[in-house]
C-alpha positions in Angstrom: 44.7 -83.3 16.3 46.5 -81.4 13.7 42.9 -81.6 12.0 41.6 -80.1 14.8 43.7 -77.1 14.8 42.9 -76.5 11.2 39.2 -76.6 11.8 39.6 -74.1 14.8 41.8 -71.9 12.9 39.6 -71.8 9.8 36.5 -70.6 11.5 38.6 -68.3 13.5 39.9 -67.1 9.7 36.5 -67.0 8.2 38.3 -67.8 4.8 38.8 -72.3 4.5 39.8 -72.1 1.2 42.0 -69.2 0.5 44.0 -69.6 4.0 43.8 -66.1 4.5 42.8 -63.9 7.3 40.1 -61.7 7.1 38.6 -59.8 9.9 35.4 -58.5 10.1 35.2 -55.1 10.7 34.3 -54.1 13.8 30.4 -52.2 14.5 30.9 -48.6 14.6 29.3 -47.2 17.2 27.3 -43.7 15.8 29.0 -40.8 17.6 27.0 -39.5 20.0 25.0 -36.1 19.1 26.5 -32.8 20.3 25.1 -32.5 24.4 21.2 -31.6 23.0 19.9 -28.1 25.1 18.1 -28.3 28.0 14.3 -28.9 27.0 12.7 -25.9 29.4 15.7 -24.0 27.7 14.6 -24.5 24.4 11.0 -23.9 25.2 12.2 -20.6 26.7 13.8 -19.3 23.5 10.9 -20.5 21.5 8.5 -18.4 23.7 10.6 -15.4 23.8 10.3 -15.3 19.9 7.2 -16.0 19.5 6.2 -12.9 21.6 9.1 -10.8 20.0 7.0 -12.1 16.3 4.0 -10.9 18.4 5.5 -7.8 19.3 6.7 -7.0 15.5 3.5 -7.6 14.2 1.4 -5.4 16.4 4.4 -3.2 15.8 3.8 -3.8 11.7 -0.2 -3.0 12.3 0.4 0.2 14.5 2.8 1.5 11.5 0.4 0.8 8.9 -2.6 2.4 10.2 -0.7 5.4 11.6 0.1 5.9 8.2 -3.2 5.0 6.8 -4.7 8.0 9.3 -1.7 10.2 8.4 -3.1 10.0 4.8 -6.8 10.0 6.0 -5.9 13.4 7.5 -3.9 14.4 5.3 -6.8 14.4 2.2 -9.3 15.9 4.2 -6.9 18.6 5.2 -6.5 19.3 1.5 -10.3 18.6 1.3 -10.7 21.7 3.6 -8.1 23.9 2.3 -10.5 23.7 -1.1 -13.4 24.3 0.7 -12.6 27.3 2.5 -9.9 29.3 0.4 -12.3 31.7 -0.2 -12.5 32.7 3.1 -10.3 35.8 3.4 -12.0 37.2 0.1 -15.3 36.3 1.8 -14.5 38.5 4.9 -13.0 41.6 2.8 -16.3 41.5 0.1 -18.9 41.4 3.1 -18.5 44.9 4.2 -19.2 45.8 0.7 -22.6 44.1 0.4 -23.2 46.0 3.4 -22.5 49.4 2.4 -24.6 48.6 -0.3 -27.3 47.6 1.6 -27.3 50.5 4.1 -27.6 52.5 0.7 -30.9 50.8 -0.3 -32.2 50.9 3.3 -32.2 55.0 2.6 -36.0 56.3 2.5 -37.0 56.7 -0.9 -39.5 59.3 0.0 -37.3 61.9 1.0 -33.9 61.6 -1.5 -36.4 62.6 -4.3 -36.9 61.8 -8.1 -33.5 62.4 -9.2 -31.8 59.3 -6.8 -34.1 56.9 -8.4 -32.1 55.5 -10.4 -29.7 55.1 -8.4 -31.5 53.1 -5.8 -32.0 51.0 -9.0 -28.7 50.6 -9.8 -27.8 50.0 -6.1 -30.9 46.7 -5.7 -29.6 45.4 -8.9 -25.5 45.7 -7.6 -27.1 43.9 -4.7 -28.7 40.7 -6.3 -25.6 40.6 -8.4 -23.9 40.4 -5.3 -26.1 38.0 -3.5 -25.9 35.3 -6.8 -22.0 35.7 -6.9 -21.5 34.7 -3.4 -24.5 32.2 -3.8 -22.2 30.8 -6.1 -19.5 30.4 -3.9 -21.5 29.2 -0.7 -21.8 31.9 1.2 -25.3 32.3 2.5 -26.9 35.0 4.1 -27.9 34.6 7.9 -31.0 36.9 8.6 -32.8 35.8 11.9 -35.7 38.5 11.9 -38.0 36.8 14.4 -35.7 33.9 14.9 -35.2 32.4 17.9 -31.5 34.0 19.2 -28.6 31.2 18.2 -25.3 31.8 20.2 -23.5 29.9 17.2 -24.7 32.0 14.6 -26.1 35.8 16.3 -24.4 38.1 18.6 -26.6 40.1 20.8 -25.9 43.7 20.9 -28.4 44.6 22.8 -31.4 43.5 24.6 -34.4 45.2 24.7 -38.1 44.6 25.8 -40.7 43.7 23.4 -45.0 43.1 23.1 -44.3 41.5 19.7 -41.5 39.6 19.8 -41.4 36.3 22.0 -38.5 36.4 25.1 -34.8 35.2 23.9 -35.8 36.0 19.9 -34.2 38.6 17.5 -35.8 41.9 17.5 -34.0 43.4 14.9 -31.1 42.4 12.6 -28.3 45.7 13.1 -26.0 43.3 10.7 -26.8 40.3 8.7 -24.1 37.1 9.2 -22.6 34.8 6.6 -22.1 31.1 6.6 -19.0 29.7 3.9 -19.8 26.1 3.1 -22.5 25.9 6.5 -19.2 27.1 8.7 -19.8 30.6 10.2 -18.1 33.6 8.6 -19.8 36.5 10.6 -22.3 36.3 13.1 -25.1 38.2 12.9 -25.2 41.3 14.7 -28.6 41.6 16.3 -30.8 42.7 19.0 -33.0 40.3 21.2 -36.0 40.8 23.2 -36.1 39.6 27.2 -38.6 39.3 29.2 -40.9 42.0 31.1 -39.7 42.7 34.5 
């Protein structure tokens, strides 16, 4: 029996030969993972930042083209500055063309030989005139015969006419200007209506 014992005790040891006692360790069990979220949770907070991502980057687009039209505006602004800077000088040369114009309209017949010259001198300060503001795009708006433009004439007067169609110029009192095809002065003119 003592045999016995020995056998029983050396498979409880594990170890037959040394005598010694060895236990096996025992299995850890892996700790358990901190108590995981709620699933809906989770998909909740994902959502939320997906449309707060969503909302930043239509937030990113707004920002970049209200800054792309800020500088769009901003350049044609400047664009338009250039274009019309003339405009005050425009306005304050104009009457001058037309004093010199009322000057040439004199009849020649009656001032005599001796103002000959100067009518000269005043057509040629004229086309001077006329070629300088050519040169800075102010054109001349003459609408003898022209069918009356609200944008471009103003009617002083309206008077009946054999010769001239209804709603046409008559006669030009003033001549208008256009700066760069925008309208400096209207035309001062007279337009023919209809017979009663």
């Amino acid at each position: 029996m003592t045999e016995q014992v020995m056998a029983h005790n050396d498979t409880m040891t594990g170890d037959t030969e040394s005598g010694t006692e060895t236990k096996t360790p025992a299995r850890e069990e892996p700790q358990a993972a901190p108590a995981a979220e709620d699933p809906a949770t989770l998909a909740a907070e994902l959502e939320r930042a997906r449309a707060e991502l969503a909302e930043n980057r239509e937030r990113l687009l707004r920002v970049a083209a209200e800054a792309e039209n800020t500088r769009r505006r901003a350049e044609q602004d400047a664009a338009t500055a250039r274009k019309f800077a003339l405009e005050r000088f425009a306005t304050e040369l104009l009457p001058v063309r037309d004093s010199l114009e009322r000057a040439r309209a004199v009849d020649r017949d009656t001032a005599g030989q001796a103002l000959e010259a100067l009518f000269a001198g005043v057509d040629l300060t004229l086309q001077l005139m006329d070629s300088v503001l050519e040169k800075f795009a102010i054109t001349v708006i003459d609408p003898a015969g022209a069918r009356f433009n609200p944008d471009q004439h103003q009617a002083m007067s309206m008077v009946e006419s054999e010769d001239v169609p209804a709603n046409h110029v008559v006669e030009v009192v003033q001549k208008g200007f256009l700066l760069n095809d925008r309208l400096l002065r209207p035309a001062l003119v007279v337009v023919a209506k209809s017979k009663s």
